[in-house]
MIZA-13098 format. One record per residue (C-alpha): residue number from 0; x, y, z. Coordinates in pm, 1 decimal, m for minus. Example, Ala and Ser with C-alpha at 12.3 -4.5 7.8 and 13.67 -1.06 7.14 Angstrom:
2
0:1230.0:m450.0:780.0
1:1367.0:m106.0:714.0
***
This chain:
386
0:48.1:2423.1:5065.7
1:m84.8:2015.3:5098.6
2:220.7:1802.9:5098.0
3:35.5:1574.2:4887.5
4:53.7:1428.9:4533.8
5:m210.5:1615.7:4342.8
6:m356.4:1318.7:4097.0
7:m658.3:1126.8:4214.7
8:m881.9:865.3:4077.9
9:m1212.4:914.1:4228.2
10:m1380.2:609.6:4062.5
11:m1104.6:364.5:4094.6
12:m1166.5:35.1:4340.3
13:m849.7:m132.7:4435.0
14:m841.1:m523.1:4312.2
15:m825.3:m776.4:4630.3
16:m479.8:m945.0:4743.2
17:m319.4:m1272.6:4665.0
18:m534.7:m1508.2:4931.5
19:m446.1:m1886.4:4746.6
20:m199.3:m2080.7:4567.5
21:m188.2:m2015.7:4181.6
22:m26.9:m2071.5:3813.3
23:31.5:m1889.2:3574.2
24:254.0:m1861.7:3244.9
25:353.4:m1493.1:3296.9
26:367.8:m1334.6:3639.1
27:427.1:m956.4:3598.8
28:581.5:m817.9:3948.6
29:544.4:m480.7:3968.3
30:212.2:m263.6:3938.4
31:316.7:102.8:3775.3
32:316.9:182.1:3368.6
33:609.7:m61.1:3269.6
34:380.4:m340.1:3498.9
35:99.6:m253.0:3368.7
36:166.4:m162.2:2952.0
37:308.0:m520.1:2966.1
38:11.8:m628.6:3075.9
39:m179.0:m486.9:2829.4
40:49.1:m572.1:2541.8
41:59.6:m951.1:2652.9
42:m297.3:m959.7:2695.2
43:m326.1:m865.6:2298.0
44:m192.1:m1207.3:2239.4
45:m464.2:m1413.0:2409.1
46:m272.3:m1752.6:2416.8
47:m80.7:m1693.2:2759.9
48:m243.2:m1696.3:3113.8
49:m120.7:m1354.2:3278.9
50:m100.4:m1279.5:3652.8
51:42.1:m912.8:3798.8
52:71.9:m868.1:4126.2
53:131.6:m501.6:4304.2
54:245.6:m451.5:4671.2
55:55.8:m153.5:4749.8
56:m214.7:m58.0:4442.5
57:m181.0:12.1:4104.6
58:51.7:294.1:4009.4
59:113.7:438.9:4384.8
60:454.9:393.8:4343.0
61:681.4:680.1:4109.5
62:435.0:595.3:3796.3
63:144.6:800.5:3978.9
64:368.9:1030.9:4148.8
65:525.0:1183.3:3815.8
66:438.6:1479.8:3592.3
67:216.9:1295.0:3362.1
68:452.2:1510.2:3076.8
69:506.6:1222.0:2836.9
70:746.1:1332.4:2516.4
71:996.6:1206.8:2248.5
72:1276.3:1394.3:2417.1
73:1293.4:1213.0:2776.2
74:1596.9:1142.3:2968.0
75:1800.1:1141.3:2574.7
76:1756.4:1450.3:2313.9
77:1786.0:1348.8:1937.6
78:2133.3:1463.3:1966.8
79:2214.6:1245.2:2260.9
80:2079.4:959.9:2105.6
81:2296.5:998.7:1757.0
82:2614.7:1010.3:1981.2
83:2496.4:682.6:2211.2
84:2431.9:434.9:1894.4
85:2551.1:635.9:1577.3
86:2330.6:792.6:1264.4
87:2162.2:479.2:1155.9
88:2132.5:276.0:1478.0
89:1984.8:605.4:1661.5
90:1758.6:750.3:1423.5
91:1612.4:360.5:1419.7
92:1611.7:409.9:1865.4
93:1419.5:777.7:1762.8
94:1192.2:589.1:1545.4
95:1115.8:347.1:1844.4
96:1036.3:686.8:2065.5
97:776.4:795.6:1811.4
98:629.4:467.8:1842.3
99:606.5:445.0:2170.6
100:432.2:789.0:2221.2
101:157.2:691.1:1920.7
102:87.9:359.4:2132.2
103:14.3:543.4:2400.2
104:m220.2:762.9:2208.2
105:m372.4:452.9:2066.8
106:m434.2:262.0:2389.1
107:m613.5:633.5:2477.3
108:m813.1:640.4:2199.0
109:m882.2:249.4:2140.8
110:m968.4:153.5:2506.9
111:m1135.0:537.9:2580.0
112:m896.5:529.5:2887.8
113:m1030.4:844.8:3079.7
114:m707.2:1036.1:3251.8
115:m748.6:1406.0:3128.7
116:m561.3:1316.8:2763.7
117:m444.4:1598.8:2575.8
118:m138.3:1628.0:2275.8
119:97.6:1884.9:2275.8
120:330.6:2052.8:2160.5
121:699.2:2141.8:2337.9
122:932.0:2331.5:2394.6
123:1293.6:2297.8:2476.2
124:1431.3:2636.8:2568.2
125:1790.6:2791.8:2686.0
126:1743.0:2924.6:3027.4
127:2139.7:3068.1:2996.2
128:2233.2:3405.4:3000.2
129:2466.1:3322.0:2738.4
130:2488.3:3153.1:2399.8
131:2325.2:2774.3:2454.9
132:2472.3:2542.5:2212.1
133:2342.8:2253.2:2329.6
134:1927.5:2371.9:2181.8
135:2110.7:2491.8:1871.3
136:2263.9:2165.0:1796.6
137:2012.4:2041.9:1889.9
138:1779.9:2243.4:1620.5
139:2052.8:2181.8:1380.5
140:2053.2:1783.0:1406.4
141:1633.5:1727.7:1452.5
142:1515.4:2007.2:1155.6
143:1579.7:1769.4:881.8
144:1458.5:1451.3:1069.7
145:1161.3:1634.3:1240.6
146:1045.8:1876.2:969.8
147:771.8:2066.3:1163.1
148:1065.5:2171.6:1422.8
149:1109.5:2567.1:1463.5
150:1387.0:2771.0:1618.2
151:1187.6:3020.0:1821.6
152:1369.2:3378.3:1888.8
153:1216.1:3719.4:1966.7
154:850.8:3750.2:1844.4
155:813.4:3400.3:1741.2
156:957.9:3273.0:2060.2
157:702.2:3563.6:2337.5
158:409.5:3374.1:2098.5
159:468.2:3036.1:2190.1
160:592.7:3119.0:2528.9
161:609.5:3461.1:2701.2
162:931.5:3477.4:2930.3
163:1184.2:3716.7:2975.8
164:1431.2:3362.6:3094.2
165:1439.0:3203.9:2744.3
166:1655.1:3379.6:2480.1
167:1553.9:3131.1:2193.1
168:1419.5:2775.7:2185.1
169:1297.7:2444.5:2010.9
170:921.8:2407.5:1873.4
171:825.2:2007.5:1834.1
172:505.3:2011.7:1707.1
173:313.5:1698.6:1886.2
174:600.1:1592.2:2055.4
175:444.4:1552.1:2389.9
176:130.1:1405.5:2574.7
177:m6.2:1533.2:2875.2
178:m162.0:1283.4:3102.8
179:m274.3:1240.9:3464.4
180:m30.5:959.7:3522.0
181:m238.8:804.7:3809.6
182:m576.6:760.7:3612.3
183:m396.1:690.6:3251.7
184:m217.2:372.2:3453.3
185:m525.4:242.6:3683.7
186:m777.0:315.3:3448.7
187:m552.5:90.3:3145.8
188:m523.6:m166.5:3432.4
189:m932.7:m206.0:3416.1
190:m885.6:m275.3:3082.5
191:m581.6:m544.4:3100.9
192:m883.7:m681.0:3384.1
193:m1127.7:m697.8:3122.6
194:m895.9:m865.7:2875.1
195:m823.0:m1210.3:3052.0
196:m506.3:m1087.0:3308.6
197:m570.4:m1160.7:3694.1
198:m408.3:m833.1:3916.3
199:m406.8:m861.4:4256.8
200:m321.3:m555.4:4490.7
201:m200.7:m521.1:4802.5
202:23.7:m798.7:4716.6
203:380.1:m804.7:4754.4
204:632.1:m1048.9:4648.2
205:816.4:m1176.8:4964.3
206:1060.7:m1463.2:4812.6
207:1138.5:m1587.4:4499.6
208:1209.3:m1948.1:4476.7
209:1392.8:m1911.5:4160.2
210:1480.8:m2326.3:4079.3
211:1124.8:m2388.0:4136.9
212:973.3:m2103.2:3954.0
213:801.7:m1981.8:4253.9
214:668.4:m1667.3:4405.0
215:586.2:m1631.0:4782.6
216:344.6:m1368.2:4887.4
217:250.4:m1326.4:5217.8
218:m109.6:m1556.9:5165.7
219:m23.0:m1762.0:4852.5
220:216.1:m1911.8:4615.6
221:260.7:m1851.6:4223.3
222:370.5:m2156.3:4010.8
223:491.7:m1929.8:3670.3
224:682.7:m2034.1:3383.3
225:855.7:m1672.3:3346.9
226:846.4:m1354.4:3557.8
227:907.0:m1043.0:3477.1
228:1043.6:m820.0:3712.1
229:918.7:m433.1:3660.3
230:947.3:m237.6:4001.5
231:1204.1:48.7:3849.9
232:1341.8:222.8:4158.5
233:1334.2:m51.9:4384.4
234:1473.9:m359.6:4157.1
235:1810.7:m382.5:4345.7
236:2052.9:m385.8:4015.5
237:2438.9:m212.8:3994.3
238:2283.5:m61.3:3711.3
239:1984.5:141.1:3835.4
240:2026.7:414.9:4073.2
241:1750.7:646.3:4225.3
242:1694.0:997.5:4144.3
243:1483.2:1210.4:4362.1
244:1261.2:1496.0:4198.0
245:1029.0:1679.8:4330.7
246:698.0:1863.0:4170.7
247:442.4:2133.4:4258.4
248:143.5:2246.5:4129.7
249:3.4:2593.5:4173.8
250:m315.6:2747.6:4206.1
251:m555.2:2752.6:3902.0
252:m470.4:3014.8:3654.3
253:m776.4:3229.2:3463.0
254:m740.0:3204.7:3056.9
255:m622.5:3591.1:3101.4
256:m331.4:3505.7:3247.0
257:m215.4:3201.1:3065.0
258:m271.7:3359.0:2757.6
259:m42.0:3610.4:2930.4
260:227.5:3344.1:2918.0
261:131.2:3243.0:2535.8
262:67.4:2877.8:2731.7
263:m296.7:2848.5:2560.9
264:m301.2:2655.7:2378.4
265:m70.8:2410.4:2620.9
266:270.2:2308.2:2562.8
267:491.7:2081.7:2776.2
268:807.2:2293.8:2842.8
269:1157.0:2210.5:2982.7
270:1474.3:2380.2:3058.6
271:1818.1:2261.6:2799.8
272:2016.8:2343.2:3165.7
273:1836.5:2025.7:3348.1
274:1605.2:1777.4:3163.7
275:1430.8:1783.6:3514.3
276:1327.4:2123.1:3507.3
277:1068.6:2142.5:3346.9
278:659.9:2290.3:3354.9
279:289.0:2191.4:3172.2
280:m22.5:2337.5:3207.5
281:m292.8:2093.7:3402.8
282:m655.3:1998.1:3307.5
283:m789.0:2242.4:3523.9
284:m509.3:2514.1:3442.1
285:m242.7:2511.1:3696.8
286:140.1:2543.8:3640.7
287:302.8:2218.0:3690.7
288:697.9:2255.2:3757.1
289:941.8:2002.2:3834.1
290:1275.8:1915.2:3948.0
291:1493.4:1666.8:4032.7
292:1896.6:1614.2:4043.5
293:1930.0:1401.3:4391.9
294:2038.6:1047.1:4398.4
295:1979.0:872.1:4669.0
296:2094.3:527.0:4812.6
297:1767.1:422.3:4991.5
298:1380.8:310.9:4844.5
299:1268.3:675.3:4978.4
300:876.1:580.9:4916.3
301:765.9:878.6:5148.9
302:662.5:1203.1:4936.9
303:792.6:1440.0:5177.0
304:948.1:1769.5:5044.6
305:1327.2:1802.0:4961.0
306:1317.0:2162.5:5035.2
307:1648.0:2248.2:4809.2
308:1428.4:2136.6:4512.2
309:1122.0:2308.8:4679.1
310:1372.7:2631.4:4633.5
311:1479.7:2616.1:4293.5
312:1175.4:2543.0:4170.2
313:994.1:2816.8:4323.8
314:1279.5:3082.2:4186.9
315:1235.9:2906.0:3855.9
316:862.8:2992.6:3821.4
317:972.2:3356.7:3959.3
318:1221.3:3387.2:3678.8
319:1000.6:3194.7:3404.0
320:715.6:3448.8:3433.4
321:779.2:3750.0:3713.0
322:451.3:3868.6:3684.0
323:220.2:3534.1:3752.0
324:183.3:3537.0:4132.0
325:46.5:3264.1:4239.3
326:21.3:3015.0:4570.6
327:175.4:2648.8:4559.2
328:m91.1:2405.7:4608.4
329:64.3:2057.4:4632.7
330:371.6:1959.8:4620.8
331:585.0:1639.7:4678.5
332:881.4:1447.9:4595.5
333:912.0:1104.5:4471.9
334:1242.8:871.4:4371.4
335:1253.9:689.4:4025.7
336:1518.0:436.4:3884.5
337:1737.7:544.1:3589.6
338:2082.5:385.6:3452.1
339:2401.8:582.4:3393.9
340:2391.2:542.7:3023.2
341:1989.0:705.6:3067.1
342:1849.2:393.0:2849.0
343:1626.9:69.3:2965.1
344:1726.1:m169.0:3154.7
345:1609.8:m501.3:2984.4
346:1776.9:m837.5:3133.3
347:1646.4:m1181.4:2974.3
348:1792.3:m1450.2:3259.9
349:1657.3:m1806.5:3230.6
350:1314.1:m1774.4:3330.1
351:1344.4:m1431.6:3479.1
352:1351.4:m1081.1:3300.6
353:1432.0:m748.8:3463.8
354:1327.6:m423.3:3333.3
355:1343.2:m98.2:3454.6
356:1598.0:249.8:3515.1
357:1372.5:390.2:3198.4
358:1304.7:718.8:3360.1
359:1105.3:865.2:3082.1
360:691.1:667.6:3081.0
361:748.7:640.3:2681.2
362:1025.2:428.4:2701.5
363:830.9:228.0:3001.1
364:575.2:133.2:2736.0
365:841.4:111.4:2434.2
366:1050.0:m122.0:2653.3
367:690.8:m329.4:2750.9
368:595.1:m386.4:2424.3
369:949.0:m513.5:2294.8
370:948.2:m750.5:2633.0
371:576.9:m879.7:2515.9
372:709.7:m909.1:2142.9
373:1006.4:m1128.3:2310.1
374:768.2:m1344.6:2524.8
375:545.3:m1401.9:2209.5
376:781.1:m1493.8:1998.1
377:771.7:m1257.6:1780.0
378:1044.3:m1005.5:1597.3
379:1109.3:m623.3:1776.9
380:1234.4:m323.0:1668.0
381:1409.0:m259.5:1962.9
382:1624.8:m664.2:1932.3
383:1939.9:m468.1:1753.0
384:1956.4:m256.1:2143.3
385:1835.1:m531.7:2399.7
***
C-alpha cells in the first residue's frame, strides 16, 4: 500500500514565485478550486487586472487531495436544505446546486479541460439493518422536485448496485460528476493563465498590511484594491473548523467484476449513515472509498494515515461487496474546512472578502461565481443567502 495521494498531472509545469513588487485590482489568496473558479469567473469579465497567488502549487492543498466525487447532494441533502432556509428559499439554494454542477460541466466542455471527466449518476443508500427514514424522506421530498429520482429495492436496487449492505436506496439520474480533482483544478488554472490572470506559485502570503491594501510575500509586495481570501481549512475563522477524512483506492478491477457489482456503467455512491462514506469507480477502474468524521484543531497538511478511518473503511468495502477481494493501493488522509451550519462561508469586509468552510467542490465554484458576480457588480442568485 503507497501512502500517497493517487491523482497526478504528468504534463503540468508549476508557474514561478512572486520575485517583485506588483498591483493589481483583485488579488486572489489561495490556489485550490474556490482560488482558482474565481479566477476563472473574474477573468470572464475582462475589465479587472487579476493576480492569485498559491503557497505551495496549484491545488496541493485539500482541493487535489479529495475524491474528485462532485454531486448536488454534498455536505446538505434536499431535505436538509428545505429545513435550513424553508420551501421557497431552499428549493431557490437547490436551484443554485444544479447550477453550480452544470458550470462545472461547461468550463469541461468549453475550455476542453482534460482531468478524466465523466457524469454520473448516484446513489444514496441505507447501510442500516433497520428501517432508514432519513433516504425515504428523503425520496419522498426530491421525487416531485427531481422527477427522474427512483426508490431502488430488491431487483431494481442488485441492478444499479449489487450489495447485500443496502436494503433500498435513492437513484439521481446525473446528479454527480466524477473528476480527477488535481488535473480538473491545474489544468482550469492554464486556462485562467491564458485569459489575462497572473498566478504565481510557490508563493505564500506572509503579512497583510490591511490599511494600506498590501500583501507581503517573502520576495515582493502586492498593491490590490480588494483581496479575496480562499484558503478553506487554513483561513483562521470561529466559523470554520477542520475535518479530517481519509481515502483509498484499490487495485484495478476487470469489467467482470464490476459488472459483478452492477457499477458499469459508474455511479458515485454514498452511505445515508455518514455523508463521508462514500465510493466511485476511477478512470482506470478502481474502487474509490472514503471517510472522514475527525475534527481536528491544527492545519494537519501531512497525508499520513488516520488508521481508525483506514479501519472502517476497509470493513466498509468488506461489507459493501464480500466477494471483491482486492489490495489497497494508495491511500491518505487530508483535512478540509467546513462550518457548523455545513453552508459557505462568504464575508464581504471593507476591502477584504473571506470565503471558505464549503466542504462540497460544487459549492466552491457556486460560492466563486456569486463572489465574481459581487466584485463585478452585477446581481446573484445566491444575494438573498450571503
Amino acid at each position: 500500500m503507497k501512502h500517497e495521494v493517487f491523482w497526478k498531472n504528468p504534463g503540468y509545469k508549476p508557474r514561478q514565485e512572486l520575485r517583485e513588487d506588483i498591483e493589481c485590482d483583485y488579488l486572489i489568496v489561495g490556489g485550490g478550486v474556490s482560488g482558482v473558479s474565481l479566477a476563472y469567473f473574474l477573468s470572464k469579465y475582462r475589465s479587472k487586472k487579476t493576480v492569485l497567488i498559491e503557497k505551495n502549487i496549484i491545488a496541493s492543498g485539500a482541493t487535489g487531495m479529495a475524491a474528485g466525487s462532485l454531486v448536488l447532494e454534498g455536505e446538505l441533502d434536499l431535505k436538509e436544505i428545505l429545513e435550513e432556509y424553508g420551501q421557497k428559499k431552499g428549493l431557490a439554494y437547490w436551484k443554485e446546486n444544479h447550477r453550480g454542477l452544470d458550470m462545472i460541466k461547461e468550463a469541461i466542455k468549453k475550455e476542453r479541460i482534460d482531468c478524466d471527466y465523466d457524469s454520473e449518476d448516484t446513489i444514496y443508500g441505507s447501510a442500516k439493518r433497520k428501517l432508514d427514514t432519513d433516504v425515504l424522506e428523503e425520496y419522498i421530498i426530491s421525487k416531485d422536485i427531481e422527477p427522474l429520482t427512483k426508490l431502488l429495492v430488491g431487483k431494481e436496487l442488485v441492478k444499479e448496485i449489487n450489495t447485500p449492505l443496502f436494503k433500498y436506496a435513492i437513484l439521481s439520474h446525473l446528479h454527480g460528476v466524477s473528476v480527477n480533482p488535481l488535473k480538473f483544478t491545474q489544468n482550469l488554472s492554464k486556462v485562467v493563465s491564458k485569459k489575462g490572470v497572473k498566478i504565481y506559485e510557490n508563493t505564500p502570503l506572509v503579512h497583510l498590511h490591511e490599511k494600506k491594501n498590501m500583501a507581503q510575500t517573502p520576495k515582493g509586495m502586492i498593491k490590490y484594491k480588494k483581496i479575496i481570501i480562499a484558503i478553506d481549512s487554513s483561513l483562521r475563522h470561529p466559523n470554520i473548523k477542520k475535518e479530517k477524512s481519509t481515502i483509498v483506492i484499490t487495485e484495478p478491477l476487470t469489467k467482470t467484476e464490476l459488472n459483478s457489482i452492477s457499477l458499469l456503467p459508474k455511479k458515485i455512491v454514498w452511505d445515508s449513515k455518514d455523508i463521508y462514506h462514500y465510493l466511485k469507480i476511477t478512470e482506470d477502474n478502481r474502487i474509490l472509498l472514503g471517510y472522514g468524521d475527525k475534527h481536528v484543531y491544527k492545519d494537519h497538511s501531512s497525508i499520513d494515515i488516520h488508521h481508525p478511518h483506514l479501519k472502517r473503511i476497509i470493513s466498509f468495502l468488506h461489507k459493501l461487496f464480500p466477494h471483491i477481494h482486492k489490495k489497497i493501493d494508495y491511500a491518505w488522509s487530508g483535512s478540509f474546512g467546513i462550518t457548523s451550519t455545513k453552508t459557505p462561508l462568504i464575508e464581504f469586509k471593507k476591502d477584504k472578502i473571506l470565503m471558505g468552510g464549503a466542504g462540497s467542490q460544487v459549492v466552491c465554484v457556486m460560492s466563486a461565481k456569486h463572489i465574481a458576480d459581487k466584485l463585478a457588480g452585477k446581481k446573484s442568485n445566491l444575494d438573498p443567502f450571503f
